[in-house]
N, C-alpha and C positions, 0 to 999 in steps of 0.2 A: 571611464570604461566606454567602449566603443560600441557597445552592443548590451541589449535586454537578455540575458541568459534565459530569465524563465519564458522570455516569450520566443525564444529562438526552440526551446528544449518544448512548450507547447504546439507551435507550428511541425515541428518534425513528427510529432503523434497525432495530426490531424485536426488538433484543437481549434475549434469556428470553422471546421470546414465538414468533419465527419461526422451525421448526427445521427445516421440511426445505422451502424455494424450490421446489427442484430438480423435484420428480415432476411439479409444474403448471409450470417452467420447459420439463420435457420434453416434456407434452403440447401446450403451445403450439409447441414446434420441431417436431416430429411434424405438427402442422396445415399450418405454412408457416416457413422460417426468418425470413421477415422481416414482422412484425406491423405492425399500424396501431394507432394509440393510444400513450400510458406508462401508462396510470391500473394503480394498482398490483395485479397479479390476484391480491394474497395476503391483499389489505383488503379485506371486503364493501364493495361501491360503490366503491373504487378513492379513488387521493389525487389533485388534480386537478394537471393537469401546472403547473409550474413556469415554464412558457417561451409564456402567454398563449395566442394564438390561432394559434400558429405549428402546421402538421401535426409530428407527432413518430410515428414507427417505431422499435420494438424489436427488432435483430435478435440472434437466438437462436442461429443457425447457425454452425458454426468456420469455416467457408468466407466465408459473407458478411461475418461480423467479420472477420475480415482481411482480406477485399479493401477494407473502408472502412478500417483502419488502412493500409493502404500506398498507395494510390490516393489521393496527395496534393493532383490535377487536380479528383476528383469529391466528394472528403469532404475539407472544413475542421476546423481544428481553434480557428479562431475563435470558438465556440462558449461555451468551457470559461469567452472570457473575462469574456462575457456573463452566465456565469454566479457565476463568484466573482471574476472582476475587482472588484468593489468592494472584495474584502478583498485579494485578492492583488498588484492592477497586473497590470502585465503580463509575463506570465511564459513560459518558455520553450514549456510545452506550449500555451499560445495562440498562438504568435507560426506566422506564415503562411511557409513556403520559404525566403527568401532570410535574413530576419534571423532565421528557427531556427536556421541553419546557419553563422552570423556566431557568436549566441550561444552557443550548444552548442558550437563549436570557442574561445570563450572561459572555458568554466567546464569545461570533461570532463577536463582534465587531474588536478583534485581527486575524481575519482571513474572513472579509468581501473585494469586491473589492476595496472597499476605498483604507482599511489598503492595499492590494496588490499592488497599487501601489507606497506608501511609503516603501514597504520590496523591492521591484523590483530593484528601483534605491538606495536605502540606503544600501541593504543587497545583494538582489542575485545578482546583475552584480559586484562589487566588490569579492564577493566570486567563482564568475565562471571566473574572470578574472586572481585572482589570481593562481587558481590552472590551469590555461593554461597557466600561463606565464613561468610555471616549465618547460616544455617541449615541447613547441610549433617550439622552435630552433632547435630541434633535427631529427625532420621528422621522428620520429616515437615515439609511447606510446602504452599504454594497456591504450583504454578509460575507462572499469572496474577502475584498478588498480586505474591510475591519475587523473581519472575524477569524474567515476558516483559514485562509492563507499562510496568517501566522501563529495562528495559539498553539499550533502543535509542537512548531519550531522552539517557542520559547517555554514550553512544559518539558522537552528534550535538553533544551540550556540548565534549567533549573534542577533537572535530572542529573545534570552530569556535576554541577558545580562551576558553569561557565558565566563570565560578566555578561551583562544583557546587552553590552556594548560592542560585543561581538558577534550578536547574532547576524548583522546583516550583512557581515561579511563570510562566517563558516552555512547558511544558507545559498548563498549564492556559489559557493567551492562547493557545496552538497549537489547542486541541479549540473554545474560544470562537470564535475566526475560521472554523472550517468549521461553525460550528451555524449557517451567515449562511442555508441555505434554509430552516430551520424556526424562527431568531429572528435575524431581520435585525438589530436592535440591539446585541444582544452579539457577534454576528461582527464588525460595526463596530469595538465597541470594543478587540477582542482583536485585532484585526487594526494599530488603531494603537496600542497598548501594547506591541506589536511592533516597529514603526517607531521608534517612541522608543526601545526598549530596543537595538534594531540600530545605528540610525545612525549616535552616537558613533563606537562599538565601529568600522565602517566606515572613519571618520573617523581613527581612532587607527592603525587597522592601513595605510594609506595613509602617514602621517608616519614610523611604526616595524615594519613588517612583521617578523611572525614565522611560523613555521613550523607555521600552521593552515591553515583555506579561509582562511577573512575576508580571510586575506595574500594568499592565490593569485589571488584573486578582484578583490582591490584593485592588484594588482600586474599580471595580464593583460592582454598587448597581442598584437594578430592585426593584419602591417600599419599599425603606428603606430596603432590602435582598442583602448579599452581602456571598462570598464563605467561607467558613473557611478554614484554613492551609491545613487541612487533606485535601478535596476537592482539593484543587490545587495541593496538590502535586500529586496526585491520576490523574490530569489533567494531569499535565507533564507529569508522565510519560507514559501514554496514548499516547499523543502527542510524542514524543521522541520516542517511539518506532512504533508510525503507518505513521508518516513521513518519519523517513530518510530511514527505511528500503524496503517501498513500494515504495518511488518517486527513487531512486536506481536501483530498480527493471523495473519500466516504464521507467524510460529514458536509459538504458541500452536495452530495449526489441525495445523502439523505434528507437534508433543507429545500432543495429543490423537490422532491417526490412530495413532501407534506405540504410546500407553500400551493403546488399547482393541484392538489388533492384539499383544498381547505376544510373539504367535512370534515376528513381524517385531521388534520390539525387543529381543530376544535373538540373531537373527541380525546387525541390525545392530553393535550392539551387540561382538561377534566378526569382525565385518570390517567396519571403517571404512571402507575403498575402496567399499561401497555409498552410503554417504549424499551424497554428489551425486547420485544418481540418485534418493535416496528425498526430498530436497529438492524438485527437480522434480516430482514424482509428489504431493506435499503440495499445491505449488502449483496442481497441472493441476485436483484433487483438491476443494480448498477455498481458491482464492483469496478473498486478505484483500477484497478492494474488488470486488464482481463486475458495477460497471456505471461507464460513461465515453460522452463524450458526442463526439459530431461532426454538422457541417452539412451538406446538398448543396450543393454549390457551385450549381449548372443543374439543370434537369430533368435526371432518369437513373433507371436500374432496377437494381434488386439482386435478386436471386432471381430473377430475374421478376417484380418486384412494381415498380410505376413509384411513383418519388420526387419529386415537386416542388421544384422552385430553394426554399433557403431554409429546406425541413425540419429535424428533429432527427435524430438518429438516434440514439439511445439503446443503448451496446451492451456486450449482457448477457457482460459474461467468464464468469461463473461458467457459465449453458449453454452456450456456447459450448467450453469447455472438458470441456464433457461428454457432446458432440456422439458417438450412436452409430454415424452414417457414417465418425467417424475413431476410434475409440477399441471395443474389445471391452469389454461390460460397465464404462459410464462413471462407472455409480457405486458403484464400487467400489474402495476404496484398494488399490490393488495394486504393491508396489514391485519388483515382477520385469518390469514392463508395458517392451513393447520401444519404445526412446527415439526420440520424436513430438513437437516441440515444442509449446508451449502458447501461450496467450498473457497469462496473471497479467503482464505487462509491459508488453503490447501487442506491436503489433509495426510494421516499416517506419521511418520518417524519425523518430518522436515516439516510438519504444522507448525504455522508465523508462532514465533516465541513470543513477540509484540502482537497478541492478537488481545491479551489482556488489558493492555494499556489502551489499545485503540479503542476497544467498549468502554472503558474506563472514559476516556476523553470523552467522547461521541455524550457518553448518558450525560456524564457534568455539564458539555455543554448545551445540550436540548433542555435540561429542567432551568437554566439561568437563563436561556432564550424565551422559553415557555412565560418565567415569571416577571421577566425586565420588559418584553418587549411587548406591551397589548396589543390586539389587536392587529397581529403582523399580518403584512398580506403584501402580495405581489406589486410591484410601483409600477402602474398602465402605462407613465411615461418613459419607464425607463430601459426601453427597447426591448427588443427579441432577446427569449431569455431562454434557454435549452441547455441538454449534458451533450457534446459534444468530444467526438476522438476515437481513437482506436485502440493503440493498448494502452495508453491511460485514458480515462475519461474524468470526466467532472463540467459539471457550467463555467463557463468565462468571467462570472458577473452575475446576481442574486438582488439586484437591487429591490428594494422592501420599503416600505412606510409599516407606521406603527404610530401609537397614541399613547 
């Protein structure tokens, strides 16, 4: 292979170069919560929008972002498919009221609490144990590199019923498929290296169902209605790519917040009944993905600001979530902050169906970091360490010592 995919697919979102959105995402909220334009205000001359001649609005605000996530009458989510429909099909967060709610009541049962605590102890602490047993001896890692990069991807393999021998090939077809807006070719491709690599597998677990998704998924009926192949695989990889690369993303932003706050990391650290709440507070904080896209359905206004039938509307989670009409000093990690939800998930009818899984992951893997790793604390030598990017973020590199 001719090229680093993940580090071609981080360069394109600003990764080691954009480090702090937020002060110019604040001053723009501060102006009006709901802007005109996308063109990027962190690029001189801006990147030109993505969605032709259509008007597109950025809204900034935690208010007006969630009135376009639940207001499912005035803000579509048809949008999304417009946008990576080519790599994806058609997938649950495209699909409009009636068949969101057909399909989301055909796949939630593989990612309801129930099931979370079946993948907890069958999948994730086995997979987070494993990849700490590589290096826990050594007192020192790049939590990146050994840790967060990959244990999502292979809690998602074990999820599905996939060899482990595969992962680092449908990983790499996972970051290929979303590089489709800055090289349409290779999200193509990765997108159907995908399809071919699902569909069997689809096909097998229909004749011999076992006790993965693949199964749940092939075996789902709502009503005498059950998925067809296409739909599932169109699932997967949906799945496969908004999993491993955003729970990656949050637990890597949340490791970063505790290692550079170490009081916090030693209180937590002494009482694990905090870390649900310091989860939350990661994500309000520095969510993985800080931008998601919806249409107007009709003319209408948001803020006060009039929206034409047909707009984008472009909306910024990470200001939104740092909104200082709902949050005291919003950029600042603080995990005593009195409980406000966010929306790192979104929010209303098209709330991440994987938002289970990802606190699921995140908590297994902060109590096996907490207890394998003494003593963790930042490596003085191991350069400049910061979260870094634009609409995705996360640190580059977490390098650590520990005793």
């Amino acid at each position: 292979m001719d090229h680093d995919v993940f580090s071609d697919f981080d360069s394109a979102h600003g990764s080691g170069v954009i480090a702090d959105p937020h002060t110019r995402w604040a001053e723009l909220r501060r102006q009006c919560p709901v802007q005109a334009g996308d063109r990027d205000p962190l690029v001189e001359g801006g990147a030109p929008s993505i969605f032709g001649d259509r008007a597109v609005f950025t809204v900034l605000g935690f208010d007006a972002a969630t009135e376009v996530f639940r207001d499912k009458a005035r803000f579509t989510t048809s949008v999304f498919n417009e946008l990576m429909g080519p790599v994806l099909g058609e997938v649950i967060l495209g699909m409009e009221p009636d068949d969101h709610r057909t399909h989301r009541a055909l796949v939630q049962d593989a990612f309801s609490r129930r099931a979370m605590e079946r993948w907890t102890s069958e999948v994730i602490g086995p997979v987070v144990d494993e990849h700490l047993a590589r290096f826990e001896r050594s007192g020192r890692a790049d939590l990146v590199a050994d840790l967060t990069f990959s244990f999502p991807v292979f809690v998602i393999a074990a999820m599905l019923g996939l060899p482990e021998e595969d992962l680092g090939d449908f990983h790499r077809w996972a970051v290929e498929m979303i590089s489709l807006p800055f090289n349409p070719e290779l999200g193509i491709a990765g997108s159907m290296r995908l399809a071919e690599y699902f569909a069997p597998l689809v096909e097998q677990r229909r004749a011999h169902p076992r006790a993965d998704v693949i199964s749940t998924l092939a075996t789902a009926q709502l009503e005498g209605r059950g998925l067809t192949d296409q739909q599932i695989v169109d699932f997967l990889r949906f799945l496969l790519e908004a999993g491993a690369e955003t729970t990656f993303r949050s637990s890597s932003n949340l490791l970063y917040g505790l290692l550079t706050h170490p009081e916090f990391l030693d209180e937590v650290r002494g009482n694990r009944e905090l870390l649900p709440a310091v989860i939350e507070e990661a994500l309000r904080w520095e969510p993985p993905l800080t931008m998601v896209f919806r249409g107007a359905a009709f003319d209408t206004e948001l803020a006060g600001v009039p929206i034409p039938g047909g707009a984008v509307l472009a909306v910024n989670i990470g200001a939104a979530n740092r909104d200082e009409g709902r949050w005291s000093d919003p950029d600042l990690f603080d995990i005593h902050r009195p409980p406000l939800a966010h929306i790192a998930f979104g929010s209303g009818p098209h709330v991440c169906l994987g938002m289970h899984l990802a606190r699921a992951e995140t908590l297994v893997m902060m109590n096996a970091v907490l207890d394998r790793l003494p003593n963790l604390r930042i490596n003085p030598g191991g350069g400049d360490v910061g979260i870094t990017g634009s609409t995705f973020r996360a640190p580059k590199a977490l390098p650590v010592l520990f005793d």
